[in-house]
C-alpha positions in Angstrom: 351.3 111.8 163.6 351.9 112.2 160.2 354.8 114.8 160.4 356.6 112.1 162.9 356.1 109.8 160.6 357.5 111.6 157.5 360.5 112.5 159.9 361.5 109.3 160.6 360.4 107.6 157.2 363.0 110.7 155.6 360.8 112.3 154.0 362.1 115.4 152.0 362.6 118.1 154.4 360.8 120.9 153.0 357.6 118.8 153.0 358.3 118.2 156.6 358.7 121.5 157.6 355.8 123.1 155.8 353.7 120.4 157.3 355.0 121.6 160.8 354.4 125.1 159.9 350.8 124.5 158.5 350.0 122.2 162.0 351.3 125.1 164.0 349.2 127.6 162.3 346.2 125.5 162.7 347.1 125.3 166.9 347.4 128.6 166.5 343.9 129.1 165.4 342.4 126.3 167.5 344.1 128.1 170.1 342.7 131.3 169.5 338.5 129.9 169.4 339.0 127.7 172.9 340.3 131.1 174.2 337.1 132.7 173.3 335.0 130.1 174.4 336.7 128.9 177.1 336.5 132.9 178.2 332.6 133.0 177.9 332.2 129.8 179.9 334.4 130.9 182.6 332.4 134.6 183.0 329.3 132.2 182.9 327.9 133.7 179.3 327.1 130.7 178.6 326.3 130.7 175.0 324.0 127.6 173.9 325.5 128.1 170.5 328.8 127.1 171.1 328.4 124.0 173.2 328.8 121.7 170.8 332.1 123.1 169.8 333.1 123.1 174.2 332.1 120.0 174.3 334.3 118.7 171.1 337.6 119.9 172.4 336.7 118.6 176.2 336.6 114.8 174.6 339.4 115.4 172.6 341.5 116.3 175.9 342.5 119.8 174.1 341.3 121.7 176.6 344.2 120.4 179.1 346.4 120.2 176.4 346.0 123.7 174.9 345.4 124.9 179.4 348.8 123.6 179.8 350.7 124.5 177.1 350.1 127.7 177.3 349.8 128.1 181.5 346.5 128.3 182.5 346.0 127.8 185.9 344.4 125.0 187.7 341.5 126.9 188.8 340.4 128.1 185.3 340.6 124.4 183.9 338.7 123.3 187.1 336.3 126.5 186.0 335.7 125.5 182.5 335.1 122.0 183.4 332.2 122.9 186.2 330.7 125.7 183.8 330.9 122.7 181.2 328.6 120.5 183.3 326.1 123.1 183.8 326.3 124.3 180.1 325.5 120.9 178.7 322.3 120.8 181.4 321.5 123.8 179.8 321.6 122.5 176.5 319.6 119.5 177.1 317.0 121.0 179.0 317.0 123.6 176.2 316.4 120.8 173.8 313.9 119.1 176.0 311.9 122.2 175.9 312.3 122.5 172.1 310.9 119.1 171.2 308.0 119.3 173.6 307.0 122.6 171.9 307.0 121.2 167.8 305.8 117.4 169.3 303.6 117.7 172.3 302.5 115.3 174.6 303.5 112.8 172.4 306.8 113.7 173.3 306.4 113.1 177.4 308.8 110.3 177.8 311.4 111.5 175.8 311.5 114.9 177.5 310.8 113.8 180.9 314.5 111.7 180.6 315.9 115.0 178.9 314.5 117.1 182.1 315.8 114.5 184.3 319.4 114.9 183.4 319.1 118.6 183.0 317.8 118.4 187.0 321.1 116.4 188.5 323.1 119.5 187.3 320.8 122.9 187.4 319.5 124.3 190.7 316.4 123.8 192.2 315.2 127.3 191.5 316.2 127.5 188.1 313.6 129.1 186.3 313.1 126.9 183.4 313.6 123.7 185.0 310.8 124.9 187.0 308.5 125.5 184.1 309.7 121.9 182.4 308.9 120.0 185.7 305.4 121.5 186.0 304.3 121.1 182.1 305.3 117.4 182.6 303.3 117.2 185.6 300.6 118.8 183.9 301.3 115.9 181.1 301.7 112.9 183.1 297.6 113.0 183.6 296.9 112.7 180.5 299.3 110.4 179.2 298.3 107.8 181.8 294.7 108.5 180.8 295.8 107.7 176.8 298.1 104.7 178.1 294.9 103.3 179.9 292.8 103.4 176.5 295.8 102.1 174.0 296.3 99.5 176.8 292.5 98.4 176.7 292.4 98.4 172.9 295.8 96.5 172.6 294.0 93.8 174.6 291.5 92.9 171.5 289.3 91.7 174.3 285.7 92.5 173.0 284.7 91.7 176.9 287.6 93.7 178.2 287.2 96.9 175.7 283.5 96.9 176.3 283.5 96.8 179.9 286.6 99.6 180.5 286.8 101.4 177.6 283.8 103.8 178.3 285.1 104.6 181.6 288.5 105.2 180.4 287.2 107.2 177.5 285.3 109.5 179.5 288.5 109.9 181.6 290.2 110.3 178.9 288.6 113.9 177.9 288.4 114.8 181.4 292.0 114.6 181.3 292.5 116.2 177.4 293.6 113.4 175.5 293.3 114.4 171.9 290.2 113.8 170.2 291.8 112.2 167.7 292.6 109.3 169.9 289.0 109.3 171.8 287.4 108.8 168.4 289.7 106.1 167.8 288.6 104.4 171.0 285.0 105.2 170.3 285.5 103.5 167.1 287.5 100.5 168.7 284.1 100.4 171.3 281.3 100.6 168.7 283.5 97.2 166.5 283.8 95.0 170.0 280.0 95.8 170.8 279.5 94.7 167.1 281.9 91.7 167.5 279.9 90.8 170.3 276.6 90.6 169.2 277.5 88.6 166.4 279.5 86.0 167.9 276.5 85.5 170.1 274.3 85.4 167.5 276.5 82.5 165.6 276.9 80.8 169.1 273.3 80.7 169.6 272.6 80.1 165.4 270.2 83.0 165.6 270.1 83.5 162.0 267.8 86.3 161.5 270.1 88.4 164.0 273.4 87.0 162.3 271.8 88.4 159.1 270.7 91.5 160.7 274.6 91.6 162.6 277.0 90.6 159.2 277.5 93.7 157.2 277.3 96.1 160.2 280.1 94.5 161.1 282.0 94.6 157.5 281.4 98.3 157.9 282.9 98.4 161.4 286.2 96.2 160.3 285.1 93.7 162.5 287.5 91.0 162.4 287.8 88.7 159.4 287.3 84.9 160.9 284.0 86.6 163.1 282.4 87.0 160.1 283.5 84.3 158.1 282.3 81.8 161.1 279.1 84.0 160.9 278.7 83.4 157.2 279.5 79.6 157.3 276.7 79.2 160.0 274.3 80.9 157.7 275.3 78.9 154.8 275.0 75.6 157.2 271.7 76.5 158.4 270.8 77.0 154.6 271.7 73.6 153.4 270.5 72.0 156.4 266.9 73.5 155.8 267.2 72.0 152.0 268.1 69.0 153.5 265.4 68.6 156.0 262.4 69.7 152.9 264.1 67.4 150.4 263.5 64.2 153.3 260.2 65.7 153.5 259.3 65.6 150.3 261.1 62.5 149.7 263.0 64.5 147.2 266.2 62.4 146.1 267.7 64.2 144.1 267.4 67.4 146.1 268.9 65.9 149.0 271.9 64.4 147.0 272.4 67.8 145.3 272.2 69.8 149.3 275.0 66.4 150.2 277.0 67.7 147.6 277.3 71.4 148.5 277.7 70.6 152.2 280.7 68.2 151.3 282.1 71.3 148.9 282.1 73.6 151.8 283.5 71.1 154.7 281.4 71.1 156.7 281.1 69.3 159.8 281.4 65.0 159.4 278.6 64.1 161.3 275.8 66.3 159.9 276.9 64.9 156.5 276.5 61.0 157.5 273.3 61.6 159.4 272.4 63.0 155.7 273.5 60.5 153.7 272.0 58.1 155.9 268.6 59.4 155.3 269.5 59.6 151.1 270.1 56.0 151.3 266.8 55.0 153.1 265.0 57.5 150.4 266.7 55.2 147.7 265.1 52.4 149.5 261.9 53.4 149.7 262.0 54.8 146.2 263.3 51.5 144.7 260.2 49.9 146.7 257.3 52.0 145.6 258.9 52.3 142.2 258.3 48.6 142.0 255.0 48.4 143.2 253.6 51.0 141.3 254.9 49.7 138.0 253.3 46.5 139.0 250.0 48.4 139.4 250.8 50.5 136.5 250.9 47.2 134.0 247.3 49.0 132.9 247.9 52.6 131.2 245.8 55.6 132.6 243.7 56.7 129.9 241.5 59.5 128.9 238.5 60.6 126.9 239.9 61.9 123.1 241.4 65.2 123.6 240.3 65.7 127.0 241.5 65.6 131.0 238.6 63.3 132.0 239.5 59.7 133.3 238.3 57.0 131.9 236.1 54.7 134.5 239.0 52.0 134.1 241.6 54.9 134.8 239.9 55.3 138.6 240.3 52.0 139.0 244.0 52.2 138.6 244.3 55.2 140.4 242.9 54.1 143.9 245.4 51.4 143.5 248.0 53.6 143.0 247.2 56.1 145.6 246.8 52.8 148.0 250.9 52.1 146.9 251.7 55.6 147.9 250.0 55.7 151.1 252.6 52.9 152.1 255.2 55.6 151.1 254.6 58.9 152.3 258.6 59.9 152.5 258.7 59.2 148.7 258.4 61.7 146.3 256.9 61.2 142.5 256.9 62.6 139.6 253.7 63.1 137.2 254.0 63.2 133.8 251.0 63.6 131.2 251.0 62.6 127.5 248.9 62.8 124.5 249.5 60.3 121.6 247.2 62.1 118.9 248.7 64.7 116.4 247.1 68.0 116.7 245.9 67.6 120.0 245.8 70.6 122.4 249.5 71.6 123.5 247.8 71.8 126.8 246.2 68.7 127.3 249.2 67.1 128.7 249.6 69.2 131.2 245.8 69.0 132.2 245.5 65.4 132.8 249.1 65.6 135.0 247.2 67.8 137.0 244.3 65.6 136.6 246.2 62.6 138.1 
């Protein structure tokens, strides 16, 4: 095209013509290599080498260009063209055979289309068609068996993986699935077991076995939100116990301090009213018998000098007091003792708190 061109566009004519004479030197050549190769293909040498080259100047419609320019007959273009189609099967199935020897089974799909193509142009009894068809048949088993098991595992069905995944393990080796992949699918079966247990534990707030459960499943990459539902059970069953002992006790400011750390986690609205509930009948009672028992409290507990022993008045004071309490046994109290001499015992206090 570009000689034309410079023709027509006047270009200088020497230019011209040693463009012509360089493209007919190149024909020349190209001439001379489609020869040779177009002479192996048509006494069925068939060299593999070369079929990229064939196939090249068949796209590019040289082959009819250069067959009739120069006379070849119609038979020996219809002869490169059939040798063509069965030297391009041979190529593929060559290369279908090459990657399944460097990848393996992994390659199965890939090579079983390659074979495929290779089979709608080779003979039947082609000897290494025959040996590609019966490797892949030899394949096929155990790439279903390996499908089955990635299958099962892509399902992240604890329920599903721990019901089939044995079975398809054991089929798995019968078949000779690479061991690489059954310990895989070991390891995926050992983490749903694990899964398992724990959710079942946290369903059923077992929280010895959701201890027991947790980091066996950190170690097993168990997933994530199993574990941190796990962990927020545990930490709900531990404020819930400090809740319940501080109502016992009648403890209000240990069950204002557990309010606190359940409403810092989120936890669940209606265990947190319930709680407050019971924090504000606490500060009931505790206003009531804080009442009383300074009322009965108007007359000091005393002691003997420097000692823990009541005073007969003291007793008298005390049964009241203890009578108050009675009224109020979800009410807790504090105790304090005192000592108003200098250079009393640093222990005395202590003593008569017990005392009391």
């Amino acid at each position: 095209p570009a000689v034309h061109f410079g023709q027509d566009a006047g270009v200088e004519h020497r230019l011209v013509a040693e463009a012509s004479q360089l493209l007919e030197t190149l024909e020349q050549k190209a001439l001379g290599r489609w020869m040779c190769l177009a002479s192996l293909v048509m006494t069925q040498i068939e060299p593999l080498d070369v079929f990229d080259e064939l196939v090249t100047l068949e796209r590019s419609a040289t082959v009819l260009r250069f067959g009739h320019k120069f006379h070849l007959t119609e038979e020996a273009l219809r002869c490169v063209g059939r040798n063509m189609r069965r030297l391009q099967a041979e190529f593929v199935l060559n290369k279908a055979l090459r990657i399944a020897e460097v990848l393996g089974k992994d390659s199965f799909r890939r090579v079983k289309q390659l074979v495929a193509t290779a089979a709608e142009v080779l003979p039947e009894d082609h000897e290494r068609l025959g040996h590609a068809v019966s490797m892949l048949a030899e394949w096929e088993q155990t790439v279903i068996a390996r499908a089955g098991i990635q299958s099962t595992i892509a399902s992240k069905r604890p329920t599903t993986i721990i019901l089939e995944l044995p079975k398809k393990i054991a089929v798995g080796r019968e078949m000779g699935v690479a061991e690489e992949d059954i310990n895989q699918a070991s390891q995926e079966y050992e983490r749903a077991v694990a899964q398992q247990k724990l959710q079942q534990a946290t369903k059923q707030r077992d929280i010895n076995e959701i201890k027991k459960r947790v980091e066996d499943c950190k170690t097993k990459g168990v997933d994530p939100q199993v574990i941190s539902s796990a962990m927020t059970t545990l930490v709900e069953d531990e404020i819930i116990n400090t809740m319940d002992q501080a109502v016992e006790r009648g403890d209000v400011r240990g069950l204002q301090e557990a309010i606190n750390v359940w409403r810092a986690h989120g936890l669940d609205q209606e265990t947190l009213l319930d709680a407050e509930a019971s924090l504000q009948d606490l500060k009931n009672r505790a206003i009531d018998v804080k009442a009383q028992l300074e009322q009965v409290l108007r007359t000091p507990i005393n002691f003997q000098t420097d000692s823990a022993v009541l005073l007969p008045e003291a007793k008298k004071v005390l049964a009241q007091a203890i009578k108050c309490l009675k009224q109020f046994p979800m009410v807790a109290v504090e105790i304090h003792g005192h000592s108003v001499r200098e250079g009393a015992p640093e222990s005395i206090s202590q003593q008569r708190a017990e005392r009391v």
